[in-house]
N, C-alpha and C positions, 0 to 999 in steps of 0.2 A: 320172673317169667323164664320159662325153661327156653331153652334153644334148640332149631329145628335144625334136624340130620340133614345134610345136603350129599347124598352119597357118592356125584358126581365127582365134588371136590374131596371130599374122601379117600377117595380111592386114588384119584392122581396125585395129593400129597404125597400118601404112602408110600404108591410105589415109587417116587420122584426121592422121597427120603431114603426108601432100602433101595433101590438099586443106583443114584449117583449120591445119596450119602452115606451107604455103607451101613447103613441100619438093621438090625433084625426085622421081621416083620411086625413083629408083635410091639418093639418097642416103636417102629414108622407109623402104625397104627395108633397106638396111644397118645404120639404127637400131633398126627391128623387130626383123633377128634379132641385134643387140649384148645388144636388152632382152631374148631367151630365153641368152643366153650363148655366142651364135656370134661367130666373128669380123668376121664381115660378111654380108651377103645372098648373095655365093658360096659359101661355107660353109656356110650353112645348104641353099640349095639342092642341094650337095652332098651332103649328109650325107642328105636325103629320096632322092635318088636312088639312094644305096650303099641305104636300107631296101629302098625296090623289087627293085633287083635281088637282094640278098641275105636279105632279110626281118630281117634284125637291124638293132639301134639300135649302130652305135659299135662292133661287133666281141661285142656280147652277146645270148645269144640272146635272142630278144623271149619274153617270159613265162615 
């Protein structure tokens, strides 16, 4: 089962990682979405953008 983007938490990792710990953005990001179970920040962004177009999570339909 693929895992669903929570962008909420997303983005408060991130910026919680690059501005008190010192992170790139790029690299706060890829540990953001490591910690919902993406493989990296590509991925993740990826997977929100297949919902848009498709309205499903991962190939299931959403609900």
């Amino acid at each position: 089962m693929n895992p669903i983007p929570d962008i909420e938490a997303f983005e408060e990792r991130a910026a919680v990682m690059q501005y008190d710990g010192g992170l790139s953005r790029s690299r706060a990001e890829d540990a953001a979405a490591r910690a919902q179970g993406f493989r990296d920040a590509a991925a993740y962004w990826q997977a929100l953008a297949d919902y848009v177009v498709t309205k499903r999570w991962g190939g299931q339909a959403d609900g």
